[in-house]
Structure formats: structure tokens, C-alpha cells
C-alpha positions in Angstrom: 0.0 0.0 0.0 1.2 3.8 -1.4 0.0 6.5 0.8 1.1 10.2 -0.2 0.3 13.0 2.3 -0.1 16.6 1.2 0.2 18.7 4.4 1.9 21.2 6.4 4.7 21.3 8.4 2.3 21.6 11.4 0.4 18.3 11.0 1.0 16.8 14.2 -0.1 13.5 13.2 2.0 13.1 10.2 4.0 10.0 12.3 0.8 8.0 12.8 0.8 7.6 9.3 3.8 6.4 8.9 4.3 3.9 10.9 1.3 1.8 9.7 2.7 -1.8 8.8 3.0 -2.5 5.2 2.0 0.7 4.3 4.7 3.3 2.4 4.1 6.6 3.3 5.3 9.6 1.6 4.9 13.1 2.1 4.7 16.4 0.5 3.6 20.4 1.2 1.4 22.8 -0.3 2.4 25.6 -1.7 5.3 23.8 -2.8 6.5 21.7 -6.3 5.6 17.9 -5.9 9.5 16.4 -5.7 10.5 14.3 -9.0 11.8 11.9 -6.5 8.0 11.0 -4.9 6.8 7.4 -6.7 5.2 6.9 -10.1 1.9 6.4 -8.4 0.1 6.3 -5.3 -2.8 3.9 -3.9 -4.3 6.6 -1.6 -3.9 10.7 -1.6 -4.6 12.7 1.4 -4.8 16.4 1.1 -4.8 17.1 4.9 -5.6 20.3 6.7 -3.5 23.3 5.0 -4.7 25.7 7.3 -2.8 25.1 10.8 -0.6 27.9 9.3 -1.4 31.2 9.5 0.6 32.3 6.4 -1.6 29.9 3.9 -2.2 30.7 0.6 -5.9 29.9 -1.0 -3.9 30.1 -4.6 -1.1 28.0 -3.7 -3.7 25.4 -2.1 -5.2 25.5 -5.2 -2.3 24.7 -7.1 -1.4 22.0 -5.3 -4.2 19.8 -5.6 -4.8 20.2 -9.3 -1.4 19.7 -9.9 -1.1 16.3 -7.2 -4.6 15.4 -9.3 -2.5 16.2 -12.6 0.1 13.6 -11.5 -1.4 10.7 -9.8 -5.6 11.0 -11.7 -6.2 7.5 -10.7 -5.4 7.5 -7.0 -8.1 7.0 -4.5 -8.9 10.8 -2.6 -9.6 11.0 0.6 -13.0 12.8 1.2 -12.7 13.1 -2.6 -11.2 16.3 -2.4 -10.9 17.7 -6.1 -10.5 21.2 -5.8 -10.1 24.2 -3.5 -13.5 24.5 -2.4 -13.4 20.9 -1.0 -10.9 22.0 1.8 -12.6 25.4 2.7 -15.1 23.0 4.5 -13.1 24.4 7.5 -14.9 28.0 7.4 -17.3 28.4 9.8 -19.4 30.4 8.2 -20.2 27.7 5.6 -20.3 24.7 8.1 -23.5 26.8 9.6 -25.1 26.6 6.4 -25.1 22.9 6.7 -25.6 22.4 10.6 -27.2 25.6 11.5 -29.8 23.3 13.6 -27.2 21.9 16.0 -25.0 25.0 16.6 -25.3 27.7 18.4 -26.9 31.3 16.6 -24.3 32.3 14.0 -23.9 35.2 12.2 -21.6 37.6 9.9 -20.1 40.4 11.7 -21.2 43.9 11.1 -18.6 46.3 9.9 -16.0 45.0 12.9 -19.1 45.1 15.5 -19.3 42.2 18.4 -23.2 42.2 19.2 -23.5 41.5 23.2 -23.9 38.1 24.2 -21.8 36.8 21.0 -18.2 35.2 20.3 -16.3 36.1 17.5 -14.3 33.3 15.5 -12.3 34.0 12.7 -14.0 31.7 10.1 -10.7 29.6 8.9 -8.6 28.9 11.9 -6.7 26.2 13.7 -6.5 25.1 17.7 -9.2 27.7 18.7 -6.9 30.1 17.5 -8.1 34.1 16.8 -11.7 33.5 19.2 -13.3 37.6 20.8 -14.8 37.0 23.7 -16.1 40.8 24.6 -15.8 43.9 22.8 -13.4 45.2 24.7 -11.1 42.4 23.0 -11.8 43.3 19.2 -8.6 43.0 17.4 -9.7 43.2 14.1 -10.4 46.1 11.7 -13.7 46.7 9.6 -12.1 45.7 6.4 -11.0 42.2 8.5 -14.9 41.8 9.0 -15.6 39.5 6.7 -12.7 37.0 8.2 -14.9 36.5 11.7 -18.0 35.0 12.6 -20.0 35.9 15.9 -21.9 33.1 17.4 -23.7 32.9 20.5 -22.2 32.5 23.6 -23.1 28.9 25.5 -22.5 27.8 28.9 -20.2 24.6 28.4 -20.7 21.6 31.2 -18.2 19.2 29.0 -16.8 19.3 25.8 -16.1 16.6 23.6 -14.4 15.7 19.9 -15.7 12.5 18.3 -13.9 10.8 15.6 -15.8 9.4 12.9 -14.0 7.2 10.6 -15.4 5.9 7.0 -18.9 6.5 8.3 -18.4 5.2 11.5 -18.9 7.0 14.9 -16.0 5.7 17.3 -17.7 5.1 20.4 -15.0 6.1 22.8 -14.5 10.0 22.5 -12.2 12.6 23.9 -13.1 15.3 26.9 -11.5 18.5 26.0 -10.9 21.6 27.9 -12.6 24.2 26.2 -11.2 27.6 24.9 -11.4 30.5 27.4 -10.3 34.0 28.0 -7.7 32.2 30.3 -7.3 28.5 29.1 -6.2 27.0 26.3 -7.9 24.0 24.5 -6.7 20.6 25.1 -7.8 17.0 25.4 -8.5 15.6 28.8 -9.6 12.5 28.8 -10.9 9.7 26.9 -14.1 8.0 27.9 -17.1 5.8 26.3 -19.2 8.5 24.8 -23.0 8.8 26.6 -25.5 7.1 24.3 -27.3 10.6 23.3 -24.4 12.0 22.5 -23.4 9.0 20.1 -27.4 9.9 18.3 -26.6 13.4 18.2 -23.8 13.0 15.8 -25.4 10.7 13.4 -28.3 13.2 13.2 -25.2 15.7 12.5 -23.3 13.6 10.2 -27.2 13.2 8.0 -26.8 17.3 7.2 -23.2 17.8 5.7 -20.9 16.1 3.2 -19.9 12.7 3.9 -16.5 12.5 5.1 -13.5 9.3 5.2 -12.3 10.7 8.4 -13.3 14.0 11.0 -13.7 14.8 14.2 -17.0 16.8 15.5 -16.5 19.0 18.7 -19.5 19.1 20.8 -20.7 21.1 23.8 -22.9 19.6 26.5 -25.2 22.4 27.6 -28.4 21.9 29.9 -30.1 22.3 26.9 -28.3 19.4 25.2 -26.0 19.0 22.9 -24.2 21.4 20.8 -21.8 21.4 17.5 -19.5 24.1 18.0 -17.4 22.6 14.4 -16.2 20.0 12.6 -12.8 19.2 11.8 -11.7 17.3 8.2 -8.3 16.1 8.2 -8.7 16.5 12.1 -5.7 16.0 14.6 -5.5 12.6 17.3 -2.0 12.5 19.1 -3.4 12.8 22.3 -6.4 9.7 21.4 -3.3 7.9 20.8 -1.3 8.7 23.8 -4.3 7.7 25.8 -5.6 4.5 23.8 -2.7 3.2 21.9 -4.8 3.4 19.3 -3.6 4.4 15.5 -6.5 6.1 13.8 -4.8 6.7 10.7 -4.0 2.8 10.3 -8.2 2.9 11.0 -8.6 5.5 8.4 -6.5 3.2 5.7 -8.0 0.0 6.5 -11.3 1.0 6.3 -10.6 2.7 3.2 -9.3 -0.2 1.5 -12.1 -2.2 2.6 -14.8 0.1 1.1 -13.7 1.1 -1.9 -14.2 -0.5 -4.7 -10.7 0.6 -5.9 -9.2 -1.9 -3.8 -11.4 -5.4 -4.4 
């Protein structure tokens, strides 16, 4: 098995892919000329997520994957990524247009304006990266607008990520600790995910694209559950610290075993 990875220098999980038995893995960067020296062809193509950099370019994205699609036409893509507009599934603004049920109240922001009793969340980010929380903290200028999303403000009792890989819902989840004026993000924990919050994804997963491999973070409220986003190409070094357990050798072997590419 021939796996290339299109990435960033930022992919933590890079390594997991790796080191998957009988599985050649090699890896390349956007914005940059495919090397002459990567293989004649490839059995599976990953574009993962190019945005965990903040100096990304939406051109040189584009580039990339028309040219990696130029070179290797009959690979199989993960999430079937063709174009650009295939990895700008990260913006906010357009996963509300898909999920706008299960998240909170989302809205453009008005000429730089944070309305009270709203976030702002700039609408391609990485790691909870560039989130308002008052109006007093607006760092961005009226031309930057456009960039941000407000969205409501909830009151978090946990928060989770679930991994869902080739369709399926992994049943044992991470806790994370969310985002504050005062915390940083990070997993917790991992723990077998409560039954309604294992039915409130697959209601989720019915309303957007289908995916090979993401992970949803979810708010528990005392209103329910809540998607706050969800991550393609997402990151799991810490669900393998915990578990031991390899997702991308997951991702590949269930890839393999579904497509018709590889009976």
C-alpha cells in the first residue's frame, strides 16, 4: 500500500501515518513543487488540513491539488477532495449553512461590531486560535470583517471531539478543555461516549458532506448537545497517547475495505 500526504509542516499526526505496517508513506507540502523523487503512483492521496498555518495561501492550495490530481488522476482521494473548495469545509461560516440546527446562533459580523452576548471566531482557523470574547477584546479592523463569525455564547458543562472514521462514529471519545479568555484548548480524557451523545452525531453527520475521516467537537449544555465545528483532516495524538490506538491505520484500513478501488 502507497499513501502520499499533502500537508503542512504543522500536521502533528504526520507520524501516525507512517508507521502503519505494510503501508509506504510519503509526504509532500502545499504551496510547494511535488518532488520528482515522490513514486510513479500512489494507492491513496490525502490532502490534509493546510490551514494550521497562518501564512496559507488559497492560490497555492489550489495549485497543489490540481497539480497532485494532474500527476497521480487514478489514485483514490480521501473525502474526494478535487478542488479548493473541497478544503474550505473548514470555514465556519459555511459549516452553519449545513448544521445551522445543532449550533449555536451564527452570524456575519457587522462592519467590525461584536453584538452582546456573542463570540467572534475567525471563520478559517486552527486550535481555537483568533476567538473575541467581549468587545473590549476586538482586534480586528472593519475591512477584517468579513474573516470573523459571531456566534452565540453557550455555557459549556463538557466538551467533547468525536472521531468518525469511513462513516463510523467511534464510540469512545475525547473530553477536552474548552477555549477561554484564560485556558487553552486541550484534550483531557478519553471515555465511552454517553448514548445521546453518540445519536446526536449521526443526526449531524445526516446534514453535511460525507467525510472518510473528521472529528465533531461538541458542547454539552443543559439544553443538550451542541456542534460548536467540525474538523476534516482533524488532529489525534493525544487519542493515541491515551488508547494506543492508531487512527490513521483505522482511516487506511477502512478505506481499503470500502472502496471499490481496492477489491
Amino acid at each position: 500500500m502507497k499513501i502520499l500526504l499533502v500537508t503542512t509542516g504543522r500536521d502533528l499526526s504526520v507520524s501516525f501515518f507512517k508507521s502503519i505496517a505494510n503501508v509506504h508513506c510519503d509526504v509532500a507540502e502545499f504551496g510547494k513543487d511535488l518532488p520528482l523523487s515522490l513514486l510513479d503512483t500512489y494507492d491513496i492521496v490525502y490532502f490534509r488540513d493546510p490551514f494550521v498555518v497562518s501564512d496559507y495561501s488559497l492560490s497555492a492550495i489550489e495549485r497543489t491539488i490540481s497539480d497532485t490530481h494532474a500527476r497521480y488522476p487514478h489514485s483514490y482521494y480521501v473525502d474526494r477532495v478535487e478542488s479548493l473548495s473541497d478544503v474550505l469545509f473548514e470555514d465556519k461560516w459555511l459549516q452553519y449553512q449545513h448544521y445551522r440546527q445543532y449550533m449555536p446562533l451564527t452570524a456575519q459580523v457587522d462592519e467590525g461590531k461584536l453584538d452582546q452576548g456573542m463570540i467572534a471566531k475567525k471563520r478559517i482557523s486552527s486550535r481555537a486560535r483568533d476567538i473575541v470574547f467581549s468587545e473590549d477584546d476586538v482586534s480586528f479592523s472593519e475591512s477584517d470583517a468579513d474573516l470573523f463569525i459571531m456566534q452565540e455564547k453557550i455555557d459549556i458543562i463538557r466538551e467533547y471531539r468525536v472521531y468518525v472514521v469511513c462513516g463510523d462514529v467511534l464510540p469512545l471519545v475525547s473530553t477536552k478543555q474548552s477555549k477561554t479568555v484564560s485556558q487553552k484548548a486541550k484534550v483531557t480524557d478519553i471515555l465511552a461516549a454517553p448514548i445521546e451523545l453518540l445519536e446526536f452525531v449521526k443526526l449531524v453527520l445526516l446534514e453535511g458532506p460525507q467525510f472518510d475521516f473528521i472529528g465533531l467537537d461538541v458542547a454539552e449544555t443543559n439544553n443538550g448537545y451542541v456542534l460548536i465545528e467540525v474538523n476534516r483532516a482533524p488532529q489525534f495524538v493525544r487519542y493515541n497517547q491515551i488508547l494506543g490506538v492508531n487512527l490513521a491505520a483505522q482511516l487506511v484500513e477502512k478505506i481499503t475495505s470500502h472502496s471499490l478501488l481496492f477489491k
